[in-house]
N, C-alpha and C positions, 0 to 999 in steps of 0.2 A: 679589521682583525677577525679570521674566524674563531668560531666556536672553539674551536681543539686548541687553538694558541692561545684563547682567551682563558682557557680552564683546561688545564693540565692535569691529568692524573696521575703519571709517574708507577710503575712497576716499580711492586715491593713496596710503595707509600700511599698507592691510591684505591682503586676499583679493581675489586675481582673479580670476575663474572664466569658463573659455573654453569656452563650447559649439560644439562643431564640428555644422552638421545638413546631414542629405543627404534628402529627401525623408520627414520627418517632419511631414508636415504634421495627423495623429491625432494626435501628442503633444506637441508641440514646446510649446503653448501651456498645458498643464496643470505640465511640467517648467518650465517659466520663473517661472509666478505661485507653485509650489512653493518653488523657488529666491528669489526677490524674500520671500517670508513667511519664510522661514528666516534667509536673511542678507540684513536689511534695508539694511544699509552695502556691499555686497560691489561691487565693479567684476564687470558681468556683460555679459559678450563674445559675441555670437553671430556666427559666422561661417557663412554660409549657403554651402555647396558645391556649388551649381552646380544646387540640386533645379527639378526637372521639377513636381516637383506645386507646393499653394498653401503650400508653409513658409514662402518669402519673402515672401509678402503677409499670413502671420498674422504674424509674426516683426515687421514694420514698423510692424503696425497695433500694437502692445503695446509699442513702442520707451519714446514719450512715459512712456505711462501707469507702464511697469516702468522707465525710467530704462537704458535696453539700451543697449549699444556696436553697431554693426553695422560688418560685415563679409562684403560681397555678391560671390562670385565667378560669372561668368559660365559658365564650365565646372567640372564636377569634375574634383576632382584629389585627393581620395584624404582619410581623416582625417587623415594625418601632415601633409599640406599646410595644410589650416583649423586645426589646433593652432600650425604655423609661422606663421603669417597672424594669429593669434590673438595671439600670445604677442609678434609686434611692437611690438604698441599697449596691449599691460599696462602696469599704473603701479601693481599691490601689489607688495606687499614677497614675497609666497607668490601663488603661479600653483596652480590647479588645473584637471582636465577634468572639464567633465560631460557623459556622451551624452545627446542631445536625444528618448531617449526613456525609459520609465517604470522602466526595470530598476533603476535605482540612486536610493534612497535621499536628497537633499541635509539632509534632520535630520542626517543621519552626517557630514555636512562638519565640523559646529559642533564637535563632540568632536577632531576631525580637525583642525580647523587650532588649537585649543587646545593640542595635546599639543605641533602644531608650533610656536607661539609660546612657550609654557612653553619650552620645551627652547633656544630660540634665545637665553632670558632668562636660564638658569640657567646655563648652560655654552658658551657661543658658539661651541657647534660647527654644521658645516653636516654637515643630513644631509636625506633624504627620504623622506616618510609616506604608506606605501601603508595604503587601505581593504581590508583581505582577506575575500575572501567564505568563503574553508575555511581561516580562524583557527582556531575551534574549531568545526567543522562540515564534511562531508563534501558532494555534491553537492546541490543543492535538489531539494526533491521534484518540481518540475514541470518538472528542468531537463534540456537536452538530455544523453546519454549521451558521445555522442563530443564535443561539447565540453571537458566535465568533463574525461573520459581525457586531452584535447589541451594541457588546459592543465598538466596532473599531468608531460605528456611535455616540454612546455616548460621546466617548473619542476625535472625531474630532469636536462634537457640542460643547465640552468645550473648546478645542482649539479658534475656532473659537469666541466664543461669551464671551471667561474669558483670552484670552490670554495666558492659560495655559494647558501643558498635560500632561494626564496623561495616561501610558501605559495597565492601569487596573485598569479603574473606578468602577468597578462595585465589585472589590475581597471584599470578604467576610474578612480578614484578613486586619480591617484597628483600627491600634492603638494608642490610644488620652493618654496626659495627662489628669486624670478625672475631675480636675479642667477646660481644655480648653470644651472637650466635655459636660459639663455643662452650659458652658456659651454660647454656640451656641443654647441651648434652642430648641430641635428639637423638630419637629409637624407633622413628617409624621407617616404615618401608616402603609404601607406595604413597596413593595423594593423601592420603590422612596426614602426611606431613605439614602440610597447610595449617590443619587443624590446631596439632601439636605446638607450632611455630605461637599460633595466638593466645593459647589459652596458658601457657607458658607466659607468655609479655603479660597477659592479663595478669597470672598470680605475684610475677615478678613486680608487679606495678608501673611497667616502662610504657609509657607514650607511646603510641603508634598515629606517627602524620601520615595521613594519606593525601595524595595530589591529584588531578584527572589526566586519564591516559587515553590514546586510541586503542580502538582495538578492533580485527575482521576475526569473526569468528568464521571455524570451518565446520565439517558436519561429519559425519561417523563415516562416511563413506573417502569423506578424501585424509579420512588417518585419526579423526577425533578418538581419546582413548578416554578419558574418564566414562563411569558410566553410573547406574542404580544400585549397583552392589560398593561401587566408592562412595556412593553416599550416605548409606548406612555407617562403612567403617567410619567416613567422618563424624556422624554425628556421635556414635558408639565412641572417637576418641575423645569428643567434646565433654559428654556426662563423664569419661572414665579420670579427667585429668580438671574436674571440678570436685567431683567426692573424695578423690582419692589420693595420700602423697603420694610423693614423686621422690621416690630416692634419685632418680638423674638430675634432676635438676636442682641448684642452690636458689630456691624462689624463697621470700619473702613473708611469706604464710603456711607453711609448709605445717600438716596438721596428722592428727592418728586418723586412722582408714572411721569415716564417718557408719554411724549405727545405720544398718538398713530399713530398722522398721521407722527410725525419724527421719530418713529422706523419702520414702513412702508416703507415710502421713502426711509430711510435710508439702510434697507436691500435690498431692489431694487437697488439702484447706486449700492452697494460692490456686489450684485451678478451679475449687469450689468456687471462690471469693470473686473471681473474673468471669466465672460461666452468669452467678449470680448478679454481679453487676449488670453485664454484658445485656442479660435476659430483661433487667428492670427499665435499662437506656432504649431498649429497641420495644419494649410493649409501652412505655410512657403513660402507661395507667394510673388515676391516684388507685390509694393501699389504705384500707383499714386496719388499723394499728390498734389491738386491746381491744375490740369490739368495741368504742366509743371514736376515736379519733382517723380522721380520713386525713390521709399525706399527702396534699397537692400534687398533680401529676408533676411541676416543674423539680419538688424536694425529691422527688422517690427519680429523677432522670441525675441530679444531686449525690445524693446519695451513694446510685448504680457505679457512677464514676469514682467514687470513692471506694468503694471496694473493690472496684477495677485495681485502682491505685496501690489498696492495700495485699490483691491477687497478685501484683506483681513484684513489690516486694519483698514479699513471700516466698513467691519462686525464685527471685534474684538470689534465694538465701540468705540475706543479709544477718548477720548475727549480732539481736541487742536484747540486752533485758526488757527492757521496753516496749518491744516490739510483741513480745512474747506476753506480756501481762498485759497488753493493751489487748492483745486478739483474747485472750484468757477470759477479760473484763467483757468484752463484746460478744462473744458464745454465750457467755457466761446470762448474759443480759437477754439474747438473745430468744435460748432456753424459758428463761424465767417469762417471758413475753408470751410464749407459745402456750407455757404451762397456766398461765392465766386463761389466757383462750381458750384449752381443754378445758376448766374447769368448769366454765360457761359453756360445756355443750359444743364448741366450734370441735368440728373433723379434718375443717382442712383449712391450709394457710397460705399466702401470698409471698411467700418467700420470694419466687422466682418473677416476680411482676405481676400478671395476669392468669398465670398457670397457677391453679389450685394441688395441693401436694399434702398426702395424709399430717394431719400435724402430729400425731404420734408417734411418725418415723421421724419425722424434722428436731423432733423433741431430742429423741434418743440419738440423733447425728450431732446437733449442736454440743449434746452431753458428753459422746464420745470424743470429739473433739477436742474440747477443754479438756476428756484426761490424758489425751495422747500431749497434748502441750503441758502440762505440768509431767506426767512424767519423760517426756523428753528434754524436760526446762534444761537441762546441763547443756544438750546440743543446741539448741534456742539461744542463747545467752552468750 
């Protein structure tokens, strides 16, 4: 039995698959009849973005023949657009992207919307199935450098500021039930759409299974289009749809536009707290504590990790009382440590491991601190 007999997808019940294309007119026609052999039932959407070259006249000419959806915009307007345009006139039950040229894989769909239908079967929860290219595998060999790095830097800004990771934020292989990706209400317009897609699931609280996929990456000269100015907007959509609500979207936690100067502050202490760690773990020094008491080099590498731990926290945002009157308690302690030391004549203090640092500015930092955390206690909490 093959594959396609074995697992049916059914038009109008199964897999929609929305290819967004912008001037692919060298691949566009290999990735389609790719797609058509693989999921012979699947609703397959091309939206064509406004290209200059002949993608729109091979794209038509294969309509018939591959049974295509078209979607012909006269200008471009970015992939986040042709994926919104797309995902209009779906009719599966699961929406997926494919880009309209050779980097990804569509054999990987078939395992891919299977885990997703299993799972929808066995436990009726909603959740969403990303293709990860560095599941169990690290960059491709022919693939770009600063990509790779760019995507590792997106995937640790979510870590960090959603408490969640993901191995490959940015894959192009990421598949919604079409009812949940309708309800997220998307607004972006170019690759920030990526962004948007997770930080969304994130607030929403919906699971995201990721699976491993292949992948050949190409390079800028034979048509690669993200580049360094997408990577700011992504990371710009990441902080902007962690501080701020979201009237598009019905998520979960959905909160008033947060104070500026407490996510200021706030980013300052958790990156305090983890430069400070970070600094104590890599000099391994013991520390004189109170001008009597020396901290074994093992407790002060102890320690470092511990406010590694509680750096990141911090940045995670997490909101508890607790968390808030415990750092409160430890400035607070902090402070008063230093101020002994002053009183005794010491200038300078071992906060940072091994580096010496005036203690009457560390004084006055730890001080500042504890007031910026009591009077931010309402966002804290």
């Amino acid at each position: 039995m093959s594959m396609s007999d074995e697992f049916q997808f059914g038009k109008g019940a199964g897999l929609s698959v929305i290819v967004p294309c912008f001037n692919e007119a060298q691949t566009v026609e290999t990735i389609l009849r790719s797609l058509r052999r693989t999921l012979p039932d699947a609703e397959v959407i091309v939206v064509d973005d406004g290209s200059t070259d002949q993608s729109q006249a091979v794209v038509e000419s294969l309509a018939d023949e591959l049974e295509l959806r078209l979607v012909n915009r006269e200008q471009n307007g970015g992939k986040g657009v042709a994926v919104r345009d797309g995902l209009q006139i779906a009719t599966g039950q699961f929406v997926v992207i494919q880009d309209a040229d050779l980097e990804y894989d569509p054999s990987d769909l078939v395992a891919l919307y299977r885990t997703a239908s299993e799972a929808s079967v066995d436990d009726h929860s909603t959740s969403a199935f990303y293709g990860s290219r560095y599941l169990v595998s690290g960059k491709a060999p022919e693939g770009n450098l600063a990509a790779y790095w760019a995507t590792r830097l997106i995937a640790f800004a979510g870590w960090v500021l959603f408490g969640r990771w993901l191995s490959d934020p940015l894959t192009c292989y990421k598949l919604f039930p079409t009812d949940l990706l309708r309800q997220m209400k998307l607004t972006s317009s170019g690759f920030e759409l990526c962004t948007e897609m997770n930080t969304k699931l994130f607030r929403m609280g919906i699971p995201i299974v990721e699976s491993p996929i292949s992948y050949q990456p190409r390079s800028f000269d034979e048509g690669k289009k993200i580049g360094a100015k997408d990577f700011v907007r992504l990371m710009a959509t990441l902080v902007r749809h962690r501080f701020s609500s979201d009237p598009q979207s019905d998520v979960s936690d959905e909160r008033p536009q947060a104070n500026p100067l407490y996510i200021i502050t706030r980013l300052g202490i958790g990156a305090l707290l983890m430069f400070a760690g970070l600094a104590k773990i890599t000099a391994g020094d013991p520390m004189l504590v109170a001008s009597q008491w020396i901290m074994p080099s093992g407790l002060v590498i102890a320690w470092g990790a511990f406010e590694c731990l509680l750096g990141w926290i911090t940045l995670a945002f997490v909101s508890h009382q607790k968390l808030r009157t415990f750092l409160t308690c430890l400035f607070t302690g902090f402070a008063a440590i230093l101020l002994i030391e002053w009183s005794r004549g010491a200038t300078q203090c071992q906060c940072l491991g091994g580096t010496g640092l005036p203690i009457a500015g560390m004084i006055g930092l730890d001080l500042a601190i504890v007031g910026c955390l009591l009077a931010f206690r309402r966002d804290w909490d």
